[in-house]
C-alpha positions in Angstrom: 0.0 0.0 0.0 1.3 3.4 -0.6 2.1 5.6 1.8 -0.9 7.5 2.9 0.2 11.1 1.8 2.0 9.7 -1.2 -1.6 8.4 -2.3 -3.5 11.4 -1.4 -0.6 13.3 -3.7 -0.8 11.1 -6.6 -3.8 12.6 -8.2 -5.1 16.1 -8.4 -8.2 14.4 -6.7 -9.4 11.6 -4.5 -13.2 10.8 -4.2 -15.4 8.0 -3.4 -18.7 7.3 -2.1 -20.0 6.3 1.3 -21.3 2.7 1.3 -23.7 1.1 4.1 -24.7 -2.0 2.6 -22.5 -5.1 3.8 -21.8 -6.5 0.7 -18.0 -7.1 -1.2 -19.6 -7.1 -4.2 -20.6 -3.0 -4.1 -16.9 -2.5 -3.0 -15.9 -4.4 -6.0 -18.5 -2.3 -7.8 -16.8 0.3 -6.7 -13.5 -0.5 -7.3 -14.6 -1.2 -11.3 -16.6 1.7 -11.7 -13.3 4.0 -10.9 -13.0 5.5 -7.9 -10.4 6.0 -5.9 -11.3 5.1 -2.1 -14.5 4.1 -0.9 -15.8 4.9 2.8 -17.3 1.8 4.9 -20.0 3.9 6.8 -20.1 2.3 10.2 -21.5 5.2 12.1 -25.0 5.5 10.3 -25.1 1.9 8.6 -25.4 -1.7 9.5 -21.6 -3.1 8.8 -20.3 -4.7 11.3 -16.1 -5.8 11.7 -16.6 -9.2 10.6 -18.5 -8.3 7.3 -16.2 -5.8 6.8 -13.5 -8.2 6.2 -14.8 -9.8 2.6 -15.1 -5.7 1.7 -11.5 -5.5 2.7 -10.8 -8.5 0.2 -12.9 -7.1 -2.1 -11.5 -3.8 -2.1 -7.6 -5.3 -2.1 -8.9 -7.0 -5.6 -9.9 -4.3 -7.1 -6.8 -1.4 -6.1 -9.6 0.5 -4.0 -8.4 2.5 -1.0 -11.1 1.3 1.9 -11.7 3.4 4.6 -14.0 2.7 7.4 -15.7 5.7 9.1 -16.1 4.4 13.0 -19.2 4.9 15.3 -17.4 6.9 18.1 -14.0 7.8 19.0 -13.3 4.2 20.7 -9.8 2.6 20.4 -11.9 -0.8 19.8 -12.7 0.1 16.5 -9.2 1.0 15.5 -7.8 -2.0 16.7 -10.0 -4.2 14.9 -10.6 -2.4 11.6 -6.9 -1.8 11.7 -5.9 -5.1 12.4 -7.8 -6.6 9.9 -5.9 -4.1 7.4 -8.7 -1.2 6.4 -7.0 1.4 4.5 -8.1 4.3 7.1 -10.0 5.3 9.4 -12.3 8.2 9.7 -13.6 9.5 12.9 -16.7 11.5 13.1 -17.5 14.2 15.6 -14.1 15.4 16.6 -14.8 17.9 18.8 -11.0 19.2 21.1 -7.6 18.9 19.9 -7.5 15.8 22.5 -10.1 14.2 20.6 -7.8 14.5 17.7 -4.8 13.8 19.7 -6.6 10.2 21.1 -7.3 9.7 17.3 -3.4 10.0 16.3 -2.6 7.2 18.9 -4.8 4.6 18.5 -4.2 4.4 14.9 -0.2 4.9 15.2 2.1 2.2 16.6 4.9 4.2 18.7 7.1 6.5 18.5 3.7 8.1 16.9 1.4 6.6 18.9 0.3 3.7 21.4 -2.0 1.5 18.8 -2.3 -2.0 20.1 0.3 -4.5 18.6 -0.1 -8.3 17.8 1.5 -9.5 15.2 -0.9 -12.2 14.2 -3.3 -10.7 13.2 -4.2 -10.3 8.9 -2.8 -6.8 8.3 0.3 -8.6 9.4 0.4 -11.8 7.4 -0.8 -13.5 10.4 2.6 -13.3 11.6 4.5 -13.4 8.1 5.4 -10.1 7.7 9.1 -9.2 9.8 8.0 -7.5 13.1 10.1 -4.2 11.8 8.0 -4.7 8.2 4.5 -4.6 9.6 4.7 -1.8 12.2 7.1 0.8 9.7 4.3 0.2 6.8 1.0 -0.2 8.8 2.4 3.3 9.9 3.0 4.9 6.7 0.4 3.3 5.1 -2.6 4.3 7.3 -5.3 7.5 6.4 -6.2 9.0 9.6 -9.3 11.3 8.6 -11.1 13.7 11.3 -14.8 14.9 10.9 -15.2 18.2 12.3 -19.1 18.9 12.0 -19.9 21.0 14.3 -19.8 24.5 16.5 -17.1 23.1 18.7 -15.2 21.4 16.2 -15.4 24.6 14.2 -13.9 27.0 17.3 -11.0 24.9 17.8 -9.9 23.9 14.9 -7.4 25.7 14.9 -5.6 23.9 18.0 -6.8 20.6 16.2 -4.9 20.9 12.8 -1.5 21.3 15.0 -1.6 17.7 16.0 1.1 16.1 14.1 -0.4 13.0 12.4 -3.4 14.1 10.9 -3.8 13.3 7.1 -7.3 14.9 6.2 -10.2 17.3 8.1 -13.2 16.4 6.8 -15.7 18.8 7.3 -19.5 17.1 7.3 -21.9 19.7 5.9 -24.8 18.0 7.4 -24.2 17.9 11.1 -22.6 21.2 10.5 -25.6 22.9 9.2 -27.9 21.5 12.4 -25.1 22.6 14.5 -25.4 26.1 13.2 -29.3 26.1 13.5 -29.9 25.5 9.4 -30.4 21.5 9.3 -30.3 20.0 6.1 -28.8 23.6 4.4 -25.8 22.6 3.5 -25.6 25.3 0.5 -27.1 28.1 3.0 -24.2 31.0 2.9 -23.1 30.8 6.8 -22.7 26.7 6.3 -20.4 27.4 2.8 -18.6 30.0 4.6 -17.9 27.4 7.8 -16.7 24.9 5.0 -14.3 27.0 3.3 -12.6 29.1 6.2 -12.1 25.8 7.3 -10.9 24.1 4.3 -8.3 27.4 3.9 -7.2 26.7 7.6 -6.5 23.3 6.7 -4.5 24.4 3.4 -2.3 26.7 5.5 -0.9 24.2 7.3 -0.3 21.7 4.8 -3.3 19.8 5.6 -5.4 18.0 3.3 -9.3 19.1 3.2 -12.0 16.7 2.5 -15.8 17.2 2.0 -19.0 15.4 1.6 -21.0 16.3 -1.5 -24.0 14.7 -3.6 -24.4 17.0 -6.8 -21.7 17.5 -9.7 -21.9 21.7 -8.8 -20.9 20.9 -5.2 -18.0 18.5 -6.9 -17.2 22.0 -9.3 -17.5 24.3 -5.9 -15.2 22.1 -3.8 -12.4 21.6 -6.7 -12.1 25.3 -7.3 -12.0 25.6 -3.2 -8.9 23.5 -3.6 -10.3 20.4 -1.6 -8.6 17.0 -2.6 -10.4 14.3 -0.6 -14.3 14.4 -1.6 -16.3 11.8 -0.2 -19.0 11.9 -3.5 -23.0 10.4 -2.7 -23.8 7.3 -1.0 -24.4 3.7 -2.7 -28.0 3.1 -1.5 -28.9 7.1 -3.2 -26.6 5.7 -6.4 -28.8 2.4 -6.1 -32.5 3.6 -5.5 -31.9 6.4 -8.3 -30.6 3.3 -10.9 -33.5 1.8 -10.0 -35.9 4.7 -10.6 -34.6 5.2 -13.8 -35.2 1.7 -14.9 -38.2 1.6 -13.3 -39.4 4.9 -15.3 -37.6 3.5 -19.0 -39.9 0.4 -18.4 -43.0 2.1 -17.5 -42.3 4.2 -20.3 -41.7 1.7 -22.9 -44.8 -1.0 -21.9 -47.0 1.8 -21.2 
């Protein structure tokens, strides 16, 4: 796996959709249809960590980046989506700069951090991989992503985007907009001026900005705003609008 900014670097763009249906095959879907990453959506969908491992597979097959995005800050979920070798985590609701602090060590093995080590485990080789091997590449190779998405995040951000080890803020436009009294607004002017001070914050310190958005405008607005990691509609909207269409070119057709 390449090294986590090295990937992020390697194309003027990284997107992906959020999926929250357990099955390999709409990773594999994914992987085919060309995206870059894909986001395992744990926090508002039914995946648990043992059907995430045949995703993982999946996405391996197919040269997709797989990131999981976690219920909860809880160093249980790193250790076992990281152990079974997700290609990053994402961590919703990051609120201080010791929420993003906590974040950085549970998903770095020291000097970095104090992530859980067994080397028996599959991103390991189940122990075939040299001791040295595993813990300098699941290092390097890992995407730590923090969710700021709302008022709190927002007012310390600034103190968050110091903590060494951080590869992308993602800012959720959803959770922001209820945050800031406009749920569901994510286009009203105070939530797209929220989005980018923050994304220009990130891009002063060197730090990768990612956003959620479902239209190809928001995809246009976000590229000229200079945001790289763009987490792009969800499978089960992708799916239901499929099947709308061929519901509507059948009804259309038979009459």
């Amino acid at each position: 796996m390449l090294d986590a900014r090295e990937w992020l670097q390697a194309r003027p763009h990284r997107v992906g959709p959020f999926l929250r249906i357990p099955r390999a095959e709409l990773v594999e879907m994914a992987g085919l249809a060309g995206f870059d990453f894909a986001i395992l959506d744990l926090e508002h969908g039914p995946i648990t960590p043992a059907e995430a491992y045949p995703m993982i597979l999946a996405a391996e097959r197919r040269g997709l980046r797989l990131l999981a995005r976690i219920p909860a800050l809880h160093e249980s979920w790193f250790k076992w989506l990281q152990d079974l070798g997700i290609g990053g985590i994402q961590v919703p609701h990051v609120k201080t700069r010791e929420d993003a602090e906590r974040a950085v060590a549970f998903s770095l093995f020291a000097p970095g951090g104090d992530r859980g080590l067994c080397r028996f485990v599959r991103a390991a080789e189940f122990s075939n991989l040299p001791k040295e091997d595993y813990v300098a590449q699941a290092n390097s190779g890992r995407l730590l992503v923090l969710q700021i998405e709302g008022r709190e995040g927002l007012e310390n951000l600034d103190a968050i985007t110091d903590v060494p080890g951080i590869d992308v803020v993602f800012i959720g436009p959803y959770d922001l907009s209820q945050s800031l009294g406009l749920i569901g607004q994510i286009w009203h002017e105070k939530v797209v001026q929220a989005v980018e001070s923050s994304v220009g914050l990130c891009r002063s310190k060197g730090l990768e900005a990612g956003v959620f958005t479902d239209t190809p405008e928001g995809l246009a607005h976000w590229k000229k705003q200079g945001v790289r990691y763009i987490a792009y509609r969800v499978e089960t909207e992708i799916l239901l609008g499929a099947y709308r269409s061929a519901a509507e070119e059948a009804r259309r057709i038979l009459g």
